[in-house]
C-alpha positions in Angstrom: 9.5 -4.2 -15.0 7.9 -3.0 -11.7 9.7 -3.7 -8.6 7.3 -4.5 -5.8 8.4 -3.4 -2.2 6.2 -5.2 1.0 6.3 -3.3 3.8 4.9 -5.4 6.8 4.7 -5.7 10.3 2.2 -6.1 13.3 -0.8 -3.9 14.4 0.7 -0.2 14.8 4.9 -0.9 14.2 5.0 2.5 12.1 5.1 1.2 8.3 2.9 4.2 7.0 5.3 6.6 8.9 8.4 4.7 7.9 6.8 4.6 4.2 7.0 8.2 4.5 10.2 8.3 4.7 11.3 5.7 2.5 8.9 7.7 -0.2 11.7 10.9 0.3 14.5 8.7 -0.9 12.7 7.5 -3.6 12.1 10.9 -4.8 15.8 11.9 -4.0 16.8 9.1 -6.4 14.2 9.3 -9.1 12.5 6.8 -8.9 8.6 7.0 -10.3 6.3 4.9 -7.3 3.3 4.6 -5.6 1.4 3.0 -2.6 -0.8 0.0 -2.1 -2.7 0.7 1.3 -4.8 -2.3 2.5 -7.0 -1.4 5.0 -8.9 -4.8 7.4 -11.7 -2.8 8.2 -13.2 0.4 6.5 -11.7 3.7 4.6 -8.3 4.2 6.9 -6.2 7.1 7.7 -3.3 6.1 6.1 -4.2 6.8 2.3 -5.1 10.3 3.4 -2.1 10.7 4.9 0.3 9.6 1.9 -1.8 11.4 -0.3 -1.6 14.8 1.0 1.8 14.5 0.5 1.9 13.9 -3.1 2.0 10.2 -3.2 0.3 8.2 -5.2 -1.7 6.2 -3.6 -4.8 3.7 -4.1 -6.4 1.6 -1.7 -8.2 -1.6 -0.6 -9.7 -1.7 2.5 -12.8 -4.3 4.3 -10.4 -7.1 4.3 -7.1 -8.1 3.4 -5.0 -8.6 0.4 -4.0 -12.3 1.2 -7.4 -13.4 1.5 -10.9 -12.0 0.6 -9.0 -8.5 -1.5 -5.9 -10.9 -2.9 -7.6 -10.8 -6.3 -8.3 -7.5 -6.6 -4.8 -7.2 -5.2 -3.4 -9.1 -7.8 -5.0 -6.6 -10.6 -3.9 -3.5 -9.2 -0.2 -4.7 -9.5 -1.2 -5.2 -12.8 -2.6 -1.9 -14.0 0.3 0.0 -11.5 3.0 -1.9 -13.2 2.3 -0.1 -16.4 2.9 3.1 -14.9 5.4 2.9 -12.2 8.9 1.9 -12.0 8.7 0.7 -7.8 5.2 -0.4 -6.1 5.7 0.1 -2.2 2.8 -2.2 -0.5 1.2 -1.8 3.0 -1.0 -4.8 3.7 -2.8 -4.9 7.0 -1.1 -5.3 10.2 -2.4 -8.9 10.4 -1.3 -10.1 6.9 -0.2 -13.4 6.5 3.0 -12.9 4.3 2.7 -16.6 2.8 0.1 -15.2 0.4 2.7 -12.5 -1.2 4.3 -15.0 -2.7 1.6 -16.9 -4.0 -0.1 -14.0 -6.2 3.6 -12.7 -7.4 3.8 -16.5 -8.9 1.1 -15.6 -11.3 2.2 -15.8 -15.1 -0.2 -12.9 -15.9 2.4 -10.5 -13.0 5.7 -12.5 -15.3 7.9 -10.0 -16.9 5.5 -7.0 -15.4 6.4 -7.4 -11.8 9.2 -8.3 -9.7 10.4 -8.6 -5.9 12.0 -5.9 -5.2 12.3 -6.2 -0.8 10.5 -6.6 2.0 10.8 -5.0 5.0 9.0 -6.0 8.1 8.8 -3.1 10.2 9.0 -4.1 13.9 7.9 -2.2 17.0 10.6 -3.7 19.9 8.4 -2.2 22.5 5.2 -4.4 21.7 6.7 -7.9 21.4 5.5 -8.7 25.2 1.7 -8.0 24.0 2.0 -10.3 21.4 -0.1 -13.9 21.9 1.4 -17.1 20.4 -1.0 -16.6 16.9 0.4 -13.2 16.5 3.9 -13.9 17.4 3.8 -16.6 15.0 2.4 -14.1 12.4 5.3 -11.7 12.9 7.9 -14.6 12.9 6.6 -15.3 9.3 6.7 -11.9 8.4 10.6 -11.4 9.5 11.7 -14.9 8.3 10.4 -13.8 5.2 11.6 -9.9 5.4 15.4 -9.2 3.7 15.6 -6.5 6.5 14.0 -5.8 9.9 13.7 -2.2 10.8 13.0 -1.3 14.2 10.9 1.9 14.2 10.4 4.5 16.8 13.8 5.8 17.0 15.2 7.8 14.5 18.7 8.0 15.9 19.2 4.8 17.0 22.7 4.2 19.2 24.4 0.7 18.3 23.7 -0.5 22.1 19.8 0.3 21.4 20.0 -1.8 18.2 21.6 -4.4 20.4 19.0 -4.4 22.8 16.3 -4.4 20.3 17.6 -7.1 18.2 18.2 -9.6 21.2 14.7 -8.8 22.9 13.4 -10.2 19.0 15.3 -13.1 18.9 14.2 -14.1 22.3 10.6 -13.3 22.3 10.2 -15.3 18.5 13.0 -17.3 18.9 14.4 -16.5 15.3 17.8 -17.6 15.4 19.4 -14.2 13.8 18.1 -11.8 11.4 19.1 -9.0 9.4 18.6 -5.7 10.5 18.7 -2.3 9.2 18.9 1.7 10.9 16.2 2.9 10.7 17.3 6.0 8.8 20.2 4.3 6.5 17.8 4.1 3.4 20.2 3.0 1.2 20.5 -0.4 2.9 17.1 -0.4 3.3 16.7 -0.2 -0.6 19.2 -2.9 -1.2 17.7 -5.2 1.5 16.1 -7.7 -1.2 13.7 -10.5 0.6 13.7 -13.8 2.5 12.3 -17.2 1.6 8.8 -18.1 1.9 9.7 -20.9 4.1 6.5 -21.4 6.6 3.3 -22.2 5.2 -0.1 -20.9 7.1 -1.5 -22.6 9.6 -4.6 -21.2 9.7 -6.2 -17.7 8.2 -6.8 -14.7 10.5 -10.1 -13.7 9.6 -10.7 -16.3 12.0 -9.1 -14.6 14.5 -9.3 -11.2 14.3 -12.3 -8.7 14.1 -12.2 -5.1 13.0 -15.6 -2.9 13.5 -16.1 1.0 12.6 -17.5 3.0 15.3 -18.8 6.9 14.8 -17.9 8.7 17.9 -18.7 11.5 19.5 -17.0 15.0 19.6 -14.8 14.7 23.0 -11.7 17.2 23.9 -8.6 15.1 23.5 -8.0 14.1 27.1 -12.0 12.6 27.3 -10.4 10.7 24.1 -7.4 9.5 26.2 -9.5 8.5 29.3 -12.0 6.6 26.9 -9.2 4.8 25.2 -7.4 3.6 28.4 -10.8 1.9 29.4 -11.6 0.3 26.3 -7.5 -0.9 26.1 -8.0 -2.3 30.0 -11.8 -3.4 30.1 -11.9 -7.4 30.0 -15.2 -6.7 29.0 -13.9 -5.6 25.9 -11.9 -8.3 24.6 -8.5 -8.3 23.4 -8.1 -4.5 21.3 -5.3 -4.8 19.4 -5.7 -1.1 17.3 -7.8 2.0 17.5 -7.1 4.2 14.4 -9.4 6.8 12.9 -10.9 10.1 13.3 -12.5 11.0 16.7 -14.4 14.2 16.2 -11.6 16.9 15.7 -8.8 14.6 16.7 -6.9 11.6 14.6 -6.5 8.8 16.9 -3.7 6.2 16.2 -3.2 3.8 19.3 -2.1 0.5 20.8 -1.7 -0.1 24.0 0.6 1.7 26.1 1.6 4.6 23.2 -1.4 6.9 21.4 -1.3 9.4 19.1 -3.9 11.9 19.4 -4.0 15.2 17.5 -6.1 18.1 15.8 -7.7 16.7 12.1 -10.5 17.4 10.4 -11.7 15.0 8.4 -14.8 12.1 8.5 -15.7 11.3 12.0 -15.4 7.0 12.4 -12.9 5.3 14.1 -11.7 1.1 13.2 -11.0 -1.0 16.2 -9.2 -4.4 15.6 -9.2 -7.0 18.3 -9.4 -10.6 18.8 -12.6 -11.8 20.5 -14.0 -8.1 20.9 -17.3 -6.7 22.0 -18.7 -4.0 19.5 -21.3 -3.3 22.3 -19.1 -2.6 25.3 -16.7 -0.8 23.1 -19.3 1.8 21.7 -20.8 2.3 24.9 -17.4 3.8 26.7 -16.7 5.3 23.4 -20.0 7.3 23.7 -19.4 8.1 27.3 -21.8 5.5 28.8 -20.8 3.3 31.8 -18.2 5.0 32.9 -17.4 3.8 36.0 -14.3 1.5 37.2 -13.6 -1.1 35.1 
């Protein structure tokens, strides 16, 4: 029987990175896996990523596994499950974790699949971005999680983990929560999972939108400028995410922390937002009105 191992968390947390690394102790232990990557909007980065590195991986991507993909989800589990002993899942960073639950309850999954753990990977220095909808979203996601694993810190001091944890419980008002370092994989692979105790309010394709933009080529600090103004232009809407490939670069940004270095690979980048403006976005993108914003 195949264990299956959820890996959530918000817009940009770090679960591909963190999956990364919970792939090498997998290896280290011998265990056969591979990767679910759900992409919201087009053909991501992320696969890519996991696959260069040997790792099985298949993908669904132009919506999300609790909603529009959550049958197709539902069959790849099945046809993994044959071959795998441990299925690690990456849903979009907008999944609503309610739905998890409902396609593991499936008699066609019994005796072929099995929660294994789910870890929601959080990203302390976000939480004051977060609106109510999403704040609510992540609440689910760590109520339901066995372990929360604050990334971006490999070498996390006890004070940090401190800090981070009480920042969490304020900002979603959990009342506690388990917590693992970020590097002590073998807790991590012990965590097991929460309850599914807090239905969905509402679904957020509602909410949020994703669009693909092909940009132009740029040197990396045009890309930078370009990204601050689309991140701080009202007349943008809210941007959440801007992850792809920009020319010769691979961009991977939220607000306040980017990643941008040398790839070669299809030019297109996926911006998700809520209430966002395809228009105004591909016009700074391509270098057009420029000015203050």
């Amino acid at each position: 029987m195949a264990n299956i191992d959820l890996i959530t968390g918000f817009l940009g947390a770090g679960k591909t990175t963190f999956i990364r690394k919970y792939a090498e102790y997998l290896r280290r232990i011998g265990e056969s896996f591979a990767v679910i990557e759900n992409e919201y909007g087009n053909k991501g980065i992320d696969s890519r990523i996991l696959a260069a590195e040997g790792i099985h991986t298949d993908e669904l991507f132009g919506g999300c596994i609790c909603c529009t993909l959550k049958v197709g989800f539902h069959d790849m589990l099945l046809e993994l499950s044959e071959h795998f002993d441990r299925i690690i899942v990456e849903p979009s960073g907008v999944y609503d974790i309610s739905q998890f639950y409902s396609v593991m309850a499936s008699p066609e999954l019994k005796g072929k699949c099995h929660i294994g753990n789910v870890i929601c990977v959080v990203d302390p220095f976000s939480l004051d971005g977060l609106d109510g909808f999403s704040e609510s979203m992540l609440q689910k996601q760590i109520f339901a999680s066995g372990a929360v694993v604050f990334s971006m810190n490999d070498m996390q001091t006890d004070a940090e983990l401190e800090e981070y944890i009480k920042k969490a419980d304020e900002k979603l008002t959990l009342g506690g929560f388990d917590v693992c370092k970020y590097g002590d994989m073998d807790s991590i692979y012990k965590a097991g999972h929460g309850f599914n105790s807090l239905g969905s309010e509402t679904t957020h394709s509602a909410r949020y939108l994703s669009t693909l933009i092909k940009p132009p080529f740029c040197s990396a600090d045009e890309i930078k400028r370009r990204i601050d103004r689309i991140f701080n232009s009202f007349e943008c809407g809210e941007v959440l995410r801007i992850k792809g490939i920009w020319g010769e670069y691979l961009v991977n940004c939220v607000k306040g922390r980017y990643e941008i270095y040398p790839e070669s690979a299809e030019n297109g980048i996926n911006i998700i937002g809520l209430n966002i403006s395809r228009k105004n976005i591909k016009n700074i993108i391509n270098g057009e009105n420029n000015g203050p914003y």
